[in-house]
C-alpha positions, 0 to 999 in steps of 0.5 A, a space after each residue: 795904883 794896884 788894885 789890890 792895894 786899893 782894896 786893902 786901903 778900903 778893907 782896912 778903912 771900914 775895918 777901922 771905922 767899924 771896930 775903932 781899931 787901931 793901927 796895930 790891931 788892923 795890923 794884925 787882922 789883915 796880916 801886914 805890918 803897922 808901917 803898911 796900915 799906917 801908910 795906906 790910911 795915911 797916904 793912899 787912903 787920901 789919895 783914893 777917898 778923901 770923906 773917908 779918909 777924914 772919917 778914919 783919921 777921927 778915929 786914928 787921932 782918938 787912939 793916939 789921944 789915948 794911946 798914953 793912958 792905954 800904956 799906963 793902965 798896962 804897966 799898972 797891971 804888970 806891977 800889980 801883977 809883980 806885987 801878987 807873985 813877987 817876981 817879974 813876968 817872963 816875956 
C-alpha cells in the first residue's frame, strides 16, 4: 500500500479517537470524500493496525447508534425555525 495512504488511514484514525468525529466530519477536515474515510477506517485501517482499528470502530458504531437522534434534533430545529418565520428555509 502506499505510504501516504497509509498515513492518512493513521491521521484519520487519531483524527476520530481524539474528537469523536464522525465520518462526514473527518471527511471535511482531511479534504476527502465520506466514501474514502469509511474505507480507509473500515478496510485499510484493519489491515494496517488491527488494536486501533478496533478502538476507532468504537467510536464509529457510537455515532452510527446516534446518528438517528442527531437527524431528529435537526429537523425539530428546521420546523421550530419554520413556526417562528412562517416560510420555509432556502437551501
Amino acid at each position: 500500500m502506499n505510504t501516504a495512504v497509509e498515513e492518512r488511514v493513521i491521521a484519520l484514525s487519531h483524527y476520530i479517537l481524539e474528537n469523536k468525529a464522525t465520518v462526514r466530519a473527518a471527511a471535511v477536515r482531511f479534504h476527502v470524500s465520506k466514501s474514502t474515510v469509511h474505507k480507509d477506517v473500515s478496510e485499510r485501517l484493519q489491515r494496517i493496525d488491527p488494536p486501533l482499528y478496533r478502538r476507532v470502530r468504537v467510536i464509529l458504531d457510537l455515532n452510527k447508534q446516534e446518528r438517528h437522534i442527531r437527524g431528529g434534533l435537526a429537523t425539530r430545529e428546521k420546523y421550530r425555525k419554520v413556526c417562528e418565520t412562517g416560510h420555509t428555509a432556502q437551501k
